[in-house]
Residue, then its C-alpha position, 0 to 999 in steps of 0.5 A: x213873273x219873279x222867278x225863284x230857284x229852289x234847292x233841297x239838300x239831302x236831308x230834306x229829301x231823305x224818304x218818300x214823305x219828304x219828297x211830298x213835303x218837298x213838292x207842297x213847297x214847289x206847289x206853293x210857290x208856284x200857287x204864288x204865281x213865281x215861275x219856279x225852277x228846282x235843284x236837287x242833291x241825292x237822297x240823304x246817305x246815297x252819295x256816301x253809298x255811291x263812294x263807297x262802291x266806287x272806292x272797292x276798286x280803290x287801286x285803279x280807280x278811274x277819276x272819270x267813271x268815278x265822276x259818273x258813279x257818284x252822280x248818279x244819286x241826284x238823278x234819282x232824286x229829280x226824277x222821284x221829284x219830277x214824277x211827285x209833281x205831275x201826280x200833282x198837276x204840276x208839269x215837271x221835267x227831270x233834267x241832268x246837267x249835261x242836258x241843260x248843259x252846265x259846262x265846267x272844266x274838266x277837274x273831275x270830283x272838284x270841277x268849276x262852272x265855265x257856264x250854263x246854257x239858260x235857253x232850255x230853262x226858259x224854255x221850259x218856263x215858257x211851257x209852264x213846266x217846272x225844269x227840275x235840274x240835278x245838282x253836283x254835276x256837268x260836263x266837261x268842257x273839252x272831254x265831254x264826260x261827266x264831271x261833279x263839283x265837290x261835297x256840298x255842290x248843288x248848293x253852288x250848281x243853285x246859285x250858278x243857275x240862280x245867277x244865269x237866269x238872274x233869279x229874284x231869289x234863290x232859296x235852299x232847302x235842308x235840314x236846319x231853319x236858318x243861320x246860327x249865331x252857333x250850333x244849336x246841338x251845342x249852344x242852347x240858347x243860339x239865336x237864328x240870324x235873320x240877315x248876314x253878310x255874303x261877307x260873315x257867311x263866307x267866313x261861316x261856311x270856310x271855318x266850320x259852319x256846314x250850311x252851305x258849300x263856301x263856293x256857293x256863297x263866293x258865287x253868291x256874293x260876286x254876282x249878288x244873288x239873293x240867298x235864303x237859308x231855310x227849312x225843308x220841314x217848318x218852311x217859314x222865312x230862314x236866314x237871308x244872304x245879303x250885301x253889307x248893310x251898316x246896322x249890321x256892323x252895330x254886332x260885334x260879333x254875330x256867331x261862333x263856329x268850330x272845326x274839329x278837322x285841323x290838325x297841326x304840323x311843325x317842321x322842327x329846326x329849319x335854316x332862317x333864309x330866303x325862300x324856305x316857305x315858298x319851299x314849304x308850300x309850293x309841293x302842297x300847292x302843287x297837290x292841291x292841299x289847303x293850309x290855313x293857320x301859319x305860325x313861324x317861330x324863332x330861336x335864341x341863336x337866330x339860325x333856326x327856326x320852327x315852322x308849323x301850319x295846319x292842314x285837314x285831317x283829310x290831307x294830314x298822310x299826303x301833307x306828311x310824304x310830301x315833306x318827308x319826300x322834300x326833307x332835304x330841300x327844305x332843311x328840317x330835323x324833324x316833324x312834330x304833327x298834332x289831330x286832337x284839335x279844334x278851330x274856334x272861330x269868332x266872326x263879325x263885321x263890327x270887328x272891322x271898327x272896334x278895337x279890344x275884341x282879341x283881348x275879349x275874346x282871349x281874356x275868356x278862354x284863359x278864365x276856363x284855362x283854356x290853351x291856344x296853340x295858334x292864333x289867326x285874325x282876318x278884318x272880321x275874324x279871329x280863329x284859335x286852335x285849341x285841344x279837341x277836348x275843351x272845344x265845347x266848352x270854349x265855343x259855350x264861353x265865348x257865345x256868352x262873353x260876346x253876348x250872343x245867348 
């Protein structure tokens, strides 16, 4: 018998009716003859509540018990889940993650999966009973208390599952019928993509696409899990996560993604010697702060020179202090930062094999008069931040350039 897990996010769980819809997809897989094992996240809006709780006490705010309140939305859900199933007919059993267990580090709000106990799952499958597993959860490993795994985390506690028990498919749930080649409430004419690289969606996920957490799809590609992308709502076939295939490469470009979460900081005048990124980015490091775009620039006396890197907005006050708090280590006049803008990002194998598609790509944002402030460039991306303003306007013109409408 295939097994298959099932993920339904937020969005597909958001009322009652949903959560009926939800388990006729459970039933119907089940009426196929799959042994199906179910992850859920808290009903849509719940963990945004929960935070909002939690964060009333903001001066002496416990990480663990922090951990602990926020979790409590996705218990809910499998239980509503688990209860919907049997009035159905189908045994289900609601299961948090320490009670399988999924055993993770102890980094509370950004914990990583160490590994997962499979034999209750099976267990359960045995009996013919639908284990329905909470998603965004563990427990620690040496302290023993619950921890969570980030925004988006049961996208990567399904596909950890998926992999332990080495599913033939891991299907996730949400509000959307698949993969874009852009947004849709943007990009009329944007196409669903049937197939993608774990490759092109990890870009996807990492510059702005809000489908799926990045982890999930890091782990995904690593341990080669079958992934598909679909509605909750329609239920027909969404977009499948697959390895490189070589027609795939005959695209050019297969979507466009923005971010409007970047924002810039240049450090003004610094001395041009040895060592002074390192200077830069270890104290971010050291405070888990992502840098994405660098751009260095030089001077006309070849003394100094300007430095300017984005972060996001989230960590733009924190990114501030720490350089202020360094000011004289690092060697800089002044800070100059920049949070009305947006990262427009085109993706695509092709890009590895064919040569003239920055220059594609840049001819059509000047014929609009559009700006790029800074430039980045992987083997199958390219990103320009550009003003907030026009973000519409370019991510509209390039899916059209790259004829992808």
């Amino acid at each position: 018998m295939s097994i298959i897990v099932q993920k339904f996010g937020g969005t597909s769980l958001g009322d009652i009716d949903k959560i009926k819809r939800a388990c006729s997809l459970i039933s119907r897989e089940c009426e196929k003859g799959s042994q199906v094992v179910v992850l859920a996240s808290a009903i849509a809006g719940e963990t945004d509540k929960l935070i909002k709780l939690a964060t009333q006490f903001e001066a002496k705010r416990s990480p663990e018990e922090y951990d602990v309140i926020v979790s409590t939305g996705e218990q809910v859900s499998i239980g509503l889940i688990s209860m919907c199933l049997n009035q159905m007919g189908i045994k289900a059993k609601s299961l948090l993650g320490w009670q399988i267990p999924i055993v993770c580090d102890d980094n509370n709000s950004e914990a990583k999966i160490i590994e997962i106990n499979k034999n209750l799952i099976f267990d359960l499958l045995k009996q013919n009973i639908v284990p329905i597993i909470a998603g965004f959860q563990g427990i620690g490993l040496k302290k023993k208390r619950i921890v969570t795994l980030g925004r988006g985390g049961s996208d990567t506690s399904a596909v950890a599952i998926a992999a332990s028990i080495k599913a033939d498919r891991c299907d996730i749930y949400t509000d959307v019928d698949g993969v874009y080649t852009s947004d849709p409430r943007i990009v009329k004419k944007a196409k669903k993509i049937d197939r993608i690289s774990y490759e092109e969606m990890l870009e996807f996920s990492s510059l702005g696409a809000k489908i799926l957490q990045t982890r999930s799809v890091e782990m995904a590609m690593r341990n080669n899990v079958k992934v598909q992308v679909l509605s909750s709502t329609s239920g027909k076939a969404g977009t499948m996560l697959v390895e490189e295939e070589k027609g795939m490469e005959k695209a050019l470009v297969s979507g466009i993604t923005h971010s409007k979460e970047e924002c810039n900081i240049t450090l003004i005048n610094l001395q041009d010697r040895p060592g002074v990124a390192a200077k830069i980015f270890t104290s971010l490091s050291d405070s888990n702060i992502n840098v994405d775009m660098i751009v260095q620039t030089g001077s006309e006396n070849k003394k100094n020179i300007n430095f300017t890197f984005t972060v996001s907005n989230a960590d733009l006050k924190q990114s501030l202090s720490l350089m202020n708090k360094n000011k004289d280590n690092i060697g800089f006049e002044r800070i100059i930062t920049n949070s009305k803008l947006a990262k427009i990002s085109i993706i695509g194998l092709g890009m590895r094999t064919h040569s003239g598609i920055a220059k594609k790509m840049f001819s059509a944002l000047a014929s609009k008069n559009i700006n790029i402030h800074v430039i980045s460039t992987s083997e199958i991306k390219i990103s320009v931040l550009i003003d907030e303003e026009y973000a519409e306007l370019a991510i509209k013109t390039l899916h059209s350039a790259f004829e992808l409408d």
